[in-house]
C-alpha positions in Angstrom: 93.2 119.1 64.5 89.8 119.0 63.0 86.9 119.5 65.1 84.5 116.2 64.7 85.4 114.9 61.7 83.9 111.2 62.1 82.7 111.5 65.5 79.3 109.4 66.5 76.0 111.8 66.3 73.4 110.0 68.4 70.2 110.5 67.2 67.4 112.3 68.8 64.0 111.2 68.7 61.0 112.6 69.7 57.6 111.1 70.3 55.0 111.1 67.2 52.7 114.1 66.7 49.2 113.3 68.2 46.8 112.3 65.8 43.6 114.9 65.2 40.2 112.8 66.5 38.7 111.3 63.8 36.0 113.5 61.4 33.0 112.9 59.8 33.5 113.5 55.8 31.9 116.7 54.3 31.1 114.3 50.7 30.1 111.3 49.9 33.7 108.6 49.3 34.3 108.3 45.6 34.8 104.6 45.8 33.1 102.3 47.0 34.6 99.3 49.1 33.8 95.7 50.1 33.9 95.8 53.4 33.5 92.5 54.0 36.2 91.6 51.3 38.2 94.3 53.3 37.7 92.6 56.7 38.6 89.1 55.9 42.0 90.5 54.0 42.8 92.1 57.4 42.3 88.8 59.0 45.0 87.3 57.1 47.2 89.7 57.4 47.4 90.1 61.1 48.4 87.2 62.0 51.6 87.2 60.4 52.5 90.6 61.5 51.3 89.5 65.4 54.2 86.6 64.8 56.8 88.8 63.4 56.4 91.3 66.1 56.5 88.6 68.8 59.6 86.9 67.6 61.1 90.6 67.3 60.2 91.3 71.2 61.9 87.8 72.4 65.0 88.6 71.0 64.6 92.3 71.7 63.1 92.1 75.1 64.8 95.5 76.6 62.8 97.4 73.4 59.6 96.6 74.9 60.5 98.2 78.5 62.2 101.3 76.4 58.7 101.9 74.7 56.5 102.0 78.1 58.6 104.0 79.5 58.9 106.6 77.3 55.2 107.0 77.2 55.1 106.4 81.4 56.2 108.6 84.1 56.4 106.5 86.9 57.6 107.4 90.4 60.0 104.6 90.3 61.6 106.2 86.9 64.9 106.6 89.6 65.5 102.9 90.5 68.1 100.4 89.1 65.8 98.8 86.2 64.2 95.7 88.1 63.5 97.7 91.1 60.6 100.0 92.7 60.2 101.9 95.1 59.1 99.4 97.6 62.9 98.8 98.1 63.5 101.9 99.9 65.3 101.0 103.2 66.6 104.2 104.5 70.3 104.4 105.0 70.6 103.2 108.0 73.6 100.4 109.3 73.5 97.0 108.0 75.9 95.8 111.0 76.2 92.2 110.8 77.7 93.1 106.7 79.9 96.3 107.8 81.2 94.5 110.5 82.1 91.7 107.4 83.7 94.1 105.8 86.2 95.8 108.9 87.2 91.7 109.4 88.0 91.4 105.9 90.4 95.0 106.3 91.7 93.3 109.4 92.5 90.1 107.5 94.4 92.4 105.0 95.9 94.8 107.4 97.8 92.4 109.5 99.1 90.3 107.1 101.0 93.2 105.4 101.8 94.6 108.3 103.2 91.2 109.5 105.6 90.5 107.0 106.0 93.6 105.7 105.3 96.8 107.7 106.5 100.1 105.5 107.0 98.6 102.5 105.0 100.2 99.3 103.2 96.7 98.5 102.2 93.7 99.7 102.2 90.0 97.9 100.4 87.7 99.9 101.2 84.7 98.5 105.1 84.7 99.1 104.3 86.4 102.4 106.4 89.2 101.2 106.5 93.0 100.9 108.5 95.4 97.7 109.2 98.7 97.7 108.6 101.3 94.3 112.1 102.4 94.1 115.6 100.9 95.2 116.2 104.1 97.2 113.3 102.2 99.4 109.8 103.1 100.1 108.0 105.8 101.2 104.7 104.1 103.0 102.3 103.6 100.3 100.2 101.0 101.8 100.6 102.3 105.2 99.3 106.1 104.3 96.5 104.8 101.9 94.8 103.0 104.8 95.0 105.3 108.2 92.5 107.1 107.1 90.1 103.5 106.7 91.5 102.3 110.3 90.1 106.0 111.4 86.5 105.4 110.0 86.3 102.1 111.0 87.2 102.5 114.6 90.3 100.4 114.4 91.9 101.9 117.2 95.1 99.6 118.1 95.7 99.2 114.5 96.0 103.0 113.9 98.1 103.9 116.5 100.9 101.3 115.2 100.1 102.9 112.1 101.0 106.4 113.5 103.5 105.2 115.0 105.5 104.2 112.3 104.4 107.6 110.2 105.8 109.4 113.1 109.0 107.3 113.7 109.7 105.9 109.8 108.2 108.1 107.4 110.7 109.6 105.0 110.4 110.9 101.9 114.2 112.0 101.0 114.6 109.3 98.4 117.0 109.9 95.1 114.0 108.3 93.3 111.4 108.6 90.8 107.9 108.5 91.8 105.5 108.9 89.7 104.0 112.3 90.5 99.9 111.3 89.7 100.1 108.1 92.5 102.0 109.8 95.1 99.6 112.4 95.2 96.2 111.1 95.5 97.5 107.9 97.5 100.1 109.4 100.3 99.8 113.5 100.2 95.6 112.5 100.0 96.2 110.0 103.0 97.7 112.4 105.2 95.5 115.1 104.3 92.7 112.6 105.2 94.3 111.3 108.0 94.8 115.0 109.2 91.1 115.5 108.9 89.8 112.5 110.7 92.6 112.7 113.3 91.0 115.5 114.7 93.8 117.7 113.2 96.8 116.0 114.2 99.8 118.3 113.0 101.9 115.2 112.5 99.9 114.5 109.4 99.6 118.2 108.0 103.7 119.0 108.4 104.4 115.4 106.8 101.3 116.3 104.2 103.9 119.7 103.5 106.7 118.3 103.1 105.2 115.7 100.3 103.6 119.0 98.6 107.1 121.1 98.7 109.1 118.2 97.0 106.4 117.5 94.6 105.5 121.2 93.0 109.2 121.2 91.1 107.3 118.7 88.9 105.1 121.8 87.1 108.7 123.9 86.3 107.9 123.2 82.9 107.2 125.7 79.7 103.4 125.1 79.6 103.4 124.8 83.7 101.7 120.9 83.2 103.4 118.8 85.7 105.9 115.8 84.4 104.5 112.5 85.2 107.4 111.8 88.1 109.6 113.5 90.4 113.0 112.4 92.1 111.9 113.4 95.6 115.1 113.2 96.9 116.3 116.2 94.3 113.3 117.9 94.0 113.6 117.9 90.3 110.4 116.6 87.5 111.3 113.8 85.5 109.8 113.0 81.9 108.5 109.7 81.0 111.5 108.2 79.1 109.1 106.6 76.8 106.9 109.5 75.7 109.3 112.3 76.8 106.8 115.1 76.0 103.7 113.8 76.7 102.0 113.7 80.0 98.8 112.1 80.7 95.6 114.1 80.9 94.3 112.3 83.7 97.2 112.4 85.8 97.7 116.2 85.1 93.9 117.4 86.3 93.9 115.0 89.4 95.9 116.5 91.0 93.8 119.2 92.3 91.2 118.6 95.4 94.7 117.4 97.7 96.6 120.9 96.2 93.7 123.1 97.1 92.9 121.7 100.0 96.5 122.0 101.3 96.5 125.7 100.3 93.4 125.9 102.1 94.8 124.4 105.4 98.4 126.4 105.1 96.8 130.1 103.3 99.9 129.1 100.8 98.4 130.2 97.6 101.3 128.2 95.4 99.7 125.1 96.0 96.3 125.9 94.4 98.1 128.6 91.8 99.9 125.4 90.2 97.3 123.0 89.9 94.7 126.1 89.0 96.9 126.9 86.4 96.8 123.4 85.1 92.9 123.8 84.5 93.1 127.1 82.6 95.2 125.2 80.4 93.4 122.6 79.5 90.1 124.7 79.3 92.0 127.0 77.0 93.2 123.9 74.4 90.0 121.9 75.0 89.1 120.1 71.6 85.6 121.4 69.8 83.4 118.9 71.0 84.4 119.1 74.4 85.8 116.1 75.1 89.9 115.7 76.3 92.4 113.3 74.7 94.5 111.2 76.6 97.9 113.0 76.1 98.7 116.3 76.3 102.5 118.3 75.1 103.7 119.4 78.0 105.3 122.1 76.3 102.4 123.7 74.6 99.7 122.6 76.7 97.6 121.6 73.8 96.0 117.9 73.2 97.7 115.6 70.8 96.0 113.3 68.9 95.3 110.6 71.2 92.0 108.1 72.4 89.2 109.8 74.2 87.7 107.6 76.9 86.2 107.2 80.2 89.2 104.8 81.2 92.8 104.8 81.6 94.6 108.0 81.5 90.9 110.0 80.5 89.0 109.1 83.9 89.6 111.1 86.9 89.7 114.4 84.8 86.2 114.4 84.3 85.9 112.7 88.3 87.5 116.0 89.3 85.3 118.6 86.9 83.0 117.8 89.8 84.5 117.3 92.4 86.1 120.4 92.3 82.9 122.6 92.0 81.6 120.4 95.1 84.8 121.1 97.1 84.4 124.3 97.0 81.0 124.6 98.0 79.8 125.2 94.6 81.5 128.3 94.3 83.2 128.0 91.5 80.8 128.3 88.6 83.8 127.9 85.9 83.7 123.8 87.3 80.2 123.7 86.8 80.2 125.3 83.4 83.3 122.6 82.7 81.5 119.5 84.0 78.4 120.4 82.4 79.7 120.8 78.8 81.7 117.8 79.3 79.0 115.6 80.0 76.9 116.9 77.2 80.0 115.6 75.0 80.3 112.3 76.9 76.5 111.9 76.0 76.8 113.1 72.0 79.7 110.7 71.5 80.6 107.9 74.2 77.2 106.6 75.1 76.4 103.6 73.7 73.4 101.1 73.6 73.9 97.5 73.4 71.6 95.8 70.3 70.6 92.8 72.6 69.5 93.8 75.9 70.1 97.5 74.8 72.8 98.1 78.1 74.3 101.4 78.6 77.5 101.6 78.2 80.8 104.1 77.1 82.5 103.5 74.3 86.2 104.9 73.3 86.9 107.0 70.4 90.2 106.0 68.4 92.1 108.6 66.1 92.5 107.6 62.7 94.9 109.8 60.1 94.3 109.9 57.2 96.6 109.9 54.0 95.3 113.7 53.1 96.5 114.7 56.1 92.0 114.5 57.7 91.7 113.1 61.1 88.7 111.2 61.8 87.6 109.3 65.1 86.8 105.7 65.3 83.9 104.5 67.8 85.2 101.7 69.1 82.8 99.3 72.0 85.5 98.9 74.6 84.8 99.8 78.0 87.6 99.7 81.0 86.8 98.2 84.7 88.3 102.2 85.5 85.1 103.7 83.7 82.5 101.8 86.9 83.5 104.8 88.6 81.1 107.1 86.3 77.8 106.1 86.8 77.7 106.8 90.5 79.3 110.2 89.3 76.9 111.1 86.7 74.0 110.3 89.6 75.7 112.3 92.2 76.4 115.3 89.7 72.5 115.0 89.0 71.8 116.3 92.3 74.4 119.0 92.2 74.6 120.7 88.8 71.1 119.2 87.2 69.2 120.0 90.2 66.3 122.4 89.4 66.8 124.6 92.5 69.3 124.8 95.4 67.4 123.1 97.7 68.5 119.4 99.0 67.0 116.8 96.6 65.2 114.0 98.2 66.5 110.8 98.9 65.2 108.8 97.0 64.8 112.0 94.2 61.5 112.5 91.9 61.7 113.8 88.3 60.3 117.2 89.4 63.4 118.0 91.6 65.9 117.6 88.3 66.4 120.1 85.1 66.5 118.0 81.9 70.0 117.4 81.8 69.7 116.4 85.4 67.2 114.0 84.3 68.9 112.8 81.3 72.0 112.1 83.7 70.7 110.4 86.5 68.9 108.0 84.0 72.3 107.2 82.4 73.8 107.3 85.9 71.4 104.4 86.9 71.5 101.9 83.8 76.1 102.3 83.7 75.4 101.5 87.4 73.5 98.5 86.4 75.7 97.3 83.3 78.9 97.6 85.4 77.1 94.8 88.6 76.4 93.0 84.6 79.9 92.8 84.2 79.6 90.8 87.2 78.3 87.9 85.5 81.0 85.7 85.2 82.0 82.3 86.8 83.7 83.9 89.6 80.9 87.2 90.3 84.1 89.4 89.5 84.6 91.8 86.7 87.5 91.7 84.5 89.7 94.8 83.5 88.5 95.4 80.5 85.3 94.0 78.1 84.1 94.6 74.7 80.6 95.2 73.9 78.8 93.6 71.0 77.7 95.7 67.5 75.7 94.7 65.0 78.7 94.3 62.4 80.2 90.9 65.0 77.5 89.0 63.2 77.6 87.8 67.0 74.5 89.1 68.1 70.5 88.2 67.9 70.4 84.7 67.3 74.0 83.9 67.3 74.3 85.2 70.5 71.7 82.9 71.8 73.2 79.6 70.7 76.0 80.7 73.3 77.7 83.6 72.4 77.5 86.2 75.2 74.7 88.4 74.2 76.0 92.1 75.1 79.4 92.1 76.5 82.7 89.7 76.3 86.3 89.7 77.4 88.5 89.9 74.0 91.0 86.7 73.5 89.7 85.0 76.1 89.2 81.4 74.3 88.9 78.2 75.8 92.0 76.7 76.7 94.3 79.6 75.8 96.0 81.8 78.8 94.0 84.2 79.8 94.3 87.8 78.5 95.1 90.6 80.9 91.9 91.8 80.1 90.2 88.9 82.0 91.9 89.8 85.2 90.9 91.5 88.5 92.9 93.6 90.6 90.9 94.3 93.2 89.5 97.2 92.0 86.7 99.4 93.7 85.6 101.7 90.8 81.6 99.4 90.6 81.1 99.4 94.6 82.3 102.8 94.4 79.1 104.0 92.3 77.2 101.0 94.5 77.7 103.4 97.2 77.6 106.8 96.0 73.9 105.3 94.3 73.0 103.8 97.9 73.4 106.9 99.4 70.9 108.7 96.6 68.3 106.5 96.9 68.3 104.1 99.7 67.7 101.4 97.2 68.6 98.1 98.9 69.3 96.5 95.8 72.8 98.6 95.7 73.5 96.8 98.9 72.6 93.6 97.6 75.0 93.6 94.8 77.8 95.5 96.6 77.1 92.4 99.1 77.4 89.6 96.6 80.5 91.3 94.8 82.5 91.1 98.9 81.2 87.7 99.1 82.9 86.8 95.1 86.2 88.6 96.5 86.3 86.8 100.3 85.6 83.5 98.2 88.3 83.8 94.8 90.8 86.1 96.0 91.2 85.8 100.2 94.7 84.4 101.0 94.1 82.1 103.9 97.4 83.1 105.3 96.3 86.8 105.3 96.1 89.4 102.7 93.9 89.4 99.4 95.1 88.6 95.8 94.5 89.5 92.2 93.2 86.6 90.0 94.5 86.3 86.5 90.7 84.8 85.1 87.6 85.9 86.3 86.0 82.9 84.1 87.8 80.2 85.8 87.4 78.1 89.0 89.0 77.6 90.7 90.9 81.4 90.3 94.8 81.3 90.1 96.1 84.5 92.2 98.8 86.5 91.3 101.3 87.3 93.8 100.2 90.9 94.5 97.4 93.1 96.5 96.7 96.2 95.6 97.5 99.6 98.5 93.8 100.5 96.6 91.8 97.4 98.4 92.0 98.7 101.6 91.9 102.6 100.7 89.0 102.0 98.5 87.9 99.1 98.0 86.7 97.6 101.2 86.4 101.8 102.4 83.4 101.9 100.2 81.9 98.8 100.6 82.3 99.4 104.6 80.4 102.7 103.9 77.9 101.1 101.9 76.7 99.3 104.5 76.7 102.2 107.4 74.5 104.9 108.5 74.0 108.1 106.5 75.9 110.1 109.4 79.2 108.7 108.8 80.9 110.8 105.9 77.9 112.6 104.8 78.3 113.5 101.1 77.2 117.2 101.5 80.0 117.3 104.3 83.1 115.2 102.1 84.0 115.2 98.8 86.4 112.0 97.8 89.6 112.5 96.2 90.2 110.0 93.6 91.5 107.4 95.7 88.9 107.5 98.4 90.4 109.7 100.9 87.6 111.9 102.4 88.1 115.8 102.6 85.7 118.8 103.9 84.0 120.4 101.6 85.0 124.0 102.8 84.4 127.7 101.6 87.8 129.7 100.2 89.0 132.5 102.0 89.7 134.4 99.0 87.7 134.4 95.5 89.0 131.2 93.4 88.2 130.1 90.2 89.0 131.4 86.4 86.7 132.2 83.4 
């Protein structure tokens, strides 16, 4: 397919040659001017231009801010814009909120495990538990929380939770699971819950078992696992809707639970098949170094597909990382990956809104044309999924823009980064800041999905001020009309997940403060007094409707990160852990044998 036909070039500015000092004339001027004529013409004319540029700075405010600093270095060039460095507080527990957040896990906990212990999920409403499959379960809600009940001390709670692992676990079903979700949710929670245990073996043999059923899955011609497997059979199983497509998320997230198991067992086919899966798409990556969505599992190569930061797009570049930090940085082919990716991300997804000029990702849309030319769309639309970045671009600041090998300080300085560093952790911090904006809605929770505005809405400026949100809006969502999906909220953890990740950089108190209002926003709209949590269908509306259904990812990541935001910098340090994509913490460890591909 054609390499950047249509795709967004940001422009590159640079500041303004400095002007020589000013020098006397070697002749006499060949005219002679009035100068008082001259001054009282320059009268007139400033005042007009002194009211044009005011007007132009009210409804431009953020323009103002841009210009000082770009011509200030500041030591408080690292904070959350708003901030300084006066709101360094160390990382040290907030008790009274972390112990908030462990009764809230409680409050969810219990209630499942009331009415339905060992089913895969939980609706709180009807008091009332469903399983994936009609060949039953196989512990989705219970294995994506041990490892929480571990960190937070729950002691009772885990050993019921063991119990039933020990006593009920089984994953012999003639079903189809999708291969993606039962990796980073149950073979990631036992390999946590192995790790935290202290190494109980329960949670390693159960942890092979999963694997062993799971690896039939990449028995296909390009070696790109399907997107499910029958457990039961041991056979991969195409999605009977896009039979040979698989998504390119799903396919490169599957790797930090594979290599960790080979790592644990010295069995090499566990890292081999999800190694090879990465040489693959490395080999077929498009020219400008960004991945579609789909990929053929046949010939490994991209089809022509969205690019984004959201659904089916986000965890591959999560991963890039997180595999060069699992590894203890040993793996310069991740680094070399990661680093060309987010030079991509930042030539064609960054965006700038024209009010307040937030950062945010845009998505770019295929379009084919009728001679056969494809050309890419830039289209404003930015998934709740895509929170998840900024804290990534800050933490991969530290690691792969870091100008030498030495710990950066906490909070970091300027000096400490190389230019892309810098240039990252700036983004990192203002996608940080517009996801908490997406906050701003009558309930202080985000919806799934929101459009930003662009100059050719006509909705922005003054329109924008006579009510019209000024940056960012959810799409359908009218007054009186159902809500869209795109106004719901699931109970997702992707923004207190960068709240975190950014706490931990800086000690900025301001991450707490907003990780703090957004747990007070989801105890208020979407606690079930009966026990459990609920999604709402409307973030703008109050009071919220819940639908019937919590999420296995509140209690594995949701209220996991926000319990971590609030604790000590000793409890899973990140130069210790790297996260899997679904929050479940593993060593970051040194292979026994070279890894990694060029």
């Amino acid at each position: 397919m054609p390499a950047e036909d249509g795709l967004r070039k940001r422009k590159t500015g640079s500041k303004p040659e400095p002007k020589h000092p000013k020098q006397q004339p070697t002749t006499e001027p060949e005219f002679d001017i009035d100068g008082a004529a001259l001054l009282q013409y320059l009268k007139i004319l400033w005042v007009p231009l002194l009211i044009c540029f005011g007007v132009f700075i009210y409804f431009n405010p953020a323009v103002l801010s841009e210009i000082a600093n770009f011509w200030i270095d500041t030591d408080d060039w690292y904070s959350s814009p708003g901030t300084s460095s006066k709101s360094f507080v160390g990382i040290t527990n907030d008790v009274q909120k972390r112990d908030a957040v462990v009764q809230a896990f409680k409050h969810a906990w219990r209630a499942y495990e009331r009415d339905c212990m060992g089913a895969d999920e939980y609706h709180p409403v009807s008091r009332k538990g469903t399983n994936l499959t009609n060949a039953g379960g196989i512990g989705y809600t219970v294995v994506d929380s041990i490892d929480t009940m571990l960190i937070m001390g729950l002691d009772e709670d885990y050993a019921r939770a063991r119990k039933w692992v020990e006593t009920k676990l089984s994953f012999d079903k003639n079903a189809h699971f999708n291969t993606f979700e039962t990796t980073i949710r149950v073979l990631g929670g036992l390999l946590s819950a192995y790790e935290l245990s202290g190494h109980d073996k329960l949670y390693l043999d159960r942890a092979i078992d999963l694997a062993d059923r799971i690896l039939p899955a990449f028995d296909t011609e390009s070696g790109l696992p399907l997107p499910n497997i029958n457990l039961g059979m041991r056979q991969g199983v195409p999605d009977p809707d896009l039979p040979m497509l698989v998504s390119t998320a799903e396919v490169s997230t599957l790797q930090l639970e594979f290599r960790y198991l080979s790592y644990l067992t010295d069995e090499e086919v566990y890292w081999d098949k999800v190694e090879s899966v990465m040489k693959i798409i490395k080999k077929n990556l498009l020219p400008h170094g960004l991945a579609s969505i789909y990929m053929h599992a046949s010939t490994g190569e991209f089809v022509p597909s969205a690019i984004r930061l959201g659904s089916r797009g986000d965890s591959y570049y999560e991963y890039l990382l997180k595999q060069f930090i699992q590894t203890n940085r040993t793996e310069d082919v991740y680094r070399e990956m990661y680093d060309n990716a987010m030079t991509a991300v930042h030539e064609n997804l960054i965006s700038k809104s024209p009010y307040s000029r937030m950062t945010y990702t845009s998505e770019l849309i295929p379009e084919r044309h009728p001679n056969g030319q494809l050309s890419w769309r830039l289209t404003p639309k930015q998934d709740h999924l895509v929170c998840f970045f900024g804290g990534s671009l800050m933490l991969g600041a530290t690691i792969t823009g870091a100008s030498s090998v030495s710990q950066i300080s906490i909070p970091p300085r300027q000096f400490e980064f190389l230019d892309h560093g810098k240039r990252d952790w700036k983004d990192g911090v203002e996608l940080v800041k517009t996801c908490v904006d997406t906050h701003d809605t009558m309930t202080g929770l985000s919806p799934e999905i929101v459009h930003f505005r662009i100059p050719s809405d006509g909705l922005t400026g003054l329109f924008a001020r006579s009510g019209a949100p000024a940056d960012w809006y959810i799409k359908g969502a009218s007054l009186g009309e159902e809500a869209p999906y795109d106004a719901r909220y699931i109970l997702r953890p992707e923004t207190v997940e960068s709240l975190f990740i950014a706490f931990r950089l800086t000690g900025d108190v301001r991450y707490r403060d907003w990780g703090w209002d957004i747990f007070q926003a989801i105890e208020k709209h979407c606690k079930v007094e009966t026990g459990g949590y609920a999604s709402i269908f409307n973030v703008d509306e109050v009071p919220s409707r819940k639908e019937d259904k919590m999420e296995t990812f509140l209690m594995s990541e949701t209220l996991k990160y926000l319990y971590l935001l609030f604790s000590d910098a000793s409890v899973l340090p990140l130069d210790k852990y790297v996260f899997n994509t679904e929050a479940h913490p593993f060593p970051i460890f040194t292979p026994n044998v070279r890894k990694g591909f060029s």
